[in-house]
Structures are given as structure tokens and as C-alpha cells.
PLY file of the C-alpha trace (Angstrom):
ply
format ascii 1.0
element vertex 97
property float x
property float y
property float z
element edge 96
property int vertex1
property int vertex2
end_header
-6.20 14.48 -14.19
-3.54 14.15 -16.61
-0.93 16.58 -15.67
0.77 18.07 -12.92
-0.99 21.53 -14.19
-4.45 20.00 -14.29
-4.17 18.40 -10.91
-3.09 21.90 -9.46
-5.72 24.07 -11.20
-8.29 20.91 -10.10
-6.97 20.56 -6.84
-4.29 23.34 -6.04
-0.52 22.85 -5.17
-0.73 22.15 -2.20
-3.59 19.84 -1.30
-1.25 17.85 0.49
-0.71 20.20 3.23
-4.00 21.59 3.62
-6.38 18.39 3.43
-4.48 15.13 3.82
-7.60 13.02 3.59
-8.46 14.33 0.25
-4.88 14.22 -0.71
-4.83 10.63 -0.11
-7.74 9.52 -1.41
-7.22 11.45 -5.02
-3.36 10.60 -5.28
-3.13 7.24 -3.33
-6.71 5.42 -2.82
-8.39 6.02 -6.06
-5.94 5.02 -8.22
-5.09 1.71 -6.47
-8.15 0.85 -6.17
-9.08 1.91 -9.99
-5.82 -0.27 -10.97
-7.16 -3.52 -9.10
-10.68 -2.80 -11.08
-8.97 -2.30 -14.42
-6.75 -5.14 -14.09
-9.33 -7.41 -12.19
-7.25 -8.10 -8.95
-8.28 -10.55 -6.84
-4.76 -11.28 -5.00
-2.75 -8.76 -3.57
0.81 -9.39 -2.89
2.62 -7.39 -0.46
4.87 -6.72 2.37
3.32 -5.85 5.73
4.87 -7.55 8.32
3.76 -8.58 12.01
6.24 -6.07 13.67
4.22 -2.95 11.68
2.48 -2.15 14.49
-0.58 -3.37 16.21
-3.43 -4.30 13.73
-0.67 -6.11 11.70
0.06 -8.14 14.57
-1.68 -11.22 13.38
-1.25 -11.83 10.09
-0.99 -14.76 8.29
1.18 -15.48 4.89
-1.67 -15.51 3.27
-5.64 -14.34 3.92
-8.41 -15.06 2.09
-11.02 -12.70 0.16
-13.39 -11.70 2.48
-17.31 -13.39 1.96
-19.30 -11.43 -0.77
-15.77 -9.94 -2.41
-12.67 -8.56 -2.07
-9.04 -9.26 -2.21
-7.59 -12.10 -1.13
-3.81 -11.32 0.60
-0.10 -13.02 0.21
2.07 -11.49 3.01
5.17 -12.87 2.41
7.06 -11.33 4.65
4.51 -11.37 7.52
7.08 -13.22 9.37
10.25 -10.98 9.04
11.38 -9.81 12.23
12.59 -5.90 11.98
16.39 -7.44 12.30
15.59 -10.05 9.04
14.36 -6.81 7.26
17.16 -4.93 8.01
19.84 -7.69 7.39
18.02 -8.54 4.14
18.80 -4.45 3.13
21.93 -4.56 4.29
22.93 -8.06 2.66
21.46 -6.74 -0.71
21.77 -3.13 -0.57
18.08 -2.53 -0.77
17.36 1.34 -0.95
14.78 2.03 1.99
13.14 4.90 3.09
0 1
1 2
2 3
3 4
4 5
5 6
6 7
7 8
8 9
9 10
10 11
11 12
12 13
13 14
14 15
15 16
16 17
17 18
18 19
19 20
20 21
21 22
22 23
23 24
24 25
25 26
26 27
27 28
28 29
29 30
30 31
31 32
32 33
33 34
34 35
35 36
36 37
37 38
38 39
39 40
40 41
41 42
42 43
43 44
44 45
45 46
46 47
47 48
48 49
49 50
50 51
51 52
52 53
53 54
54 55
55 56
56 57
57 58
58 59
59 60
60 61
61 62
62 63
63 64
64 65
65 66
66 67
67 68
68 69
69 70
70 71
71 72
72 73
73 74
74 75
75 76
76 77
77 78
78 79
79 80
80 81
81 82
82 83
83 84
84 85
85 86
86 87
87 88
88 89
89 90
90 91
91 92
92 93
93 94
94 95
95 96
């Protein structure tokens, strides 16, 4: 979809409020995952933390690509308390949401 017109007459305005699974898949999952194709990804860099909640508990800094494919992971901030991440906003006036 190219446009903010196509996607509504493909998908309607408000997608987002009526299916959230679809919504996420067409405006968040595909195109990540059509990015890491087109650019042949096969380390992710990002910033999940342990604090994150549970499954995120036990990260590492960095994970490797599951057998048989997939994307290896640098968590560089697995580490980061939620008082490091908050001082490091602070300290350099991060925006955050």
C-alpha cells in the first residue's frame, strides 16, 4: 500500500480499533520482517531490557540465531535497571514515551 488513501480504501480507517491483530501484523510485523528479508538481517540490535517484564527476564547481551535460521540478538541494554534508564533520559534529555 502506498498511501494513506490506499491503505484506508484496502483496509479502512480504522483497522486499528476494530482488529488489532490485523492492524499489527499489516502496519508493524510485515514490514519488519520484509525489511530484515530485503536487507538480509541476521543480527538484530535492540533495547529490551531484563526489567520489561517476565519473558525478558533472562536475557543475555547477546543470543544467538536459533538452529536452522533466524536472527541472532545484541541486547545492549539487557542489563539497565529501570533507574539507569531513567537517569540515562534524564542525564541526556532523551524524549520517551
Amino acid at each position: 500500500v502506498g498511501d494513506k488513501d490506499a491503505y484506508d480504501a484496502k483496509y479502512g480507517a480504522d483497522l486499528w480499533k476494530e482488529d488489532i491483530e490485523q492492524y499489527d501484523k499489516v502496519c508493524k510485523v510485515e514490514p519488519f520482517q520484509r525489511g530484515l528479508k530485503t536487507l538480509k538481517t541476521d543480527c538484530m540490535i535492540n533495547g529490551r531490557t531484563r526489567w520489561q517484564g517476565f519473558e525478558r527476564a533472562w536475557i543475555d547481551l547477546f543470543e544467538n540465531a536459533p538452529i536452522g535460521g533466524g536472527l541472532a540478538k545484541c541486547n545492549p541494554l539487557a542489563y539497565w535497571t529501570l533507574e539507569d534508564t531513567f537517569d540515562y533520559i534524564a542525564k541526556y534529555e532523551v524524549p520517551h514515551h
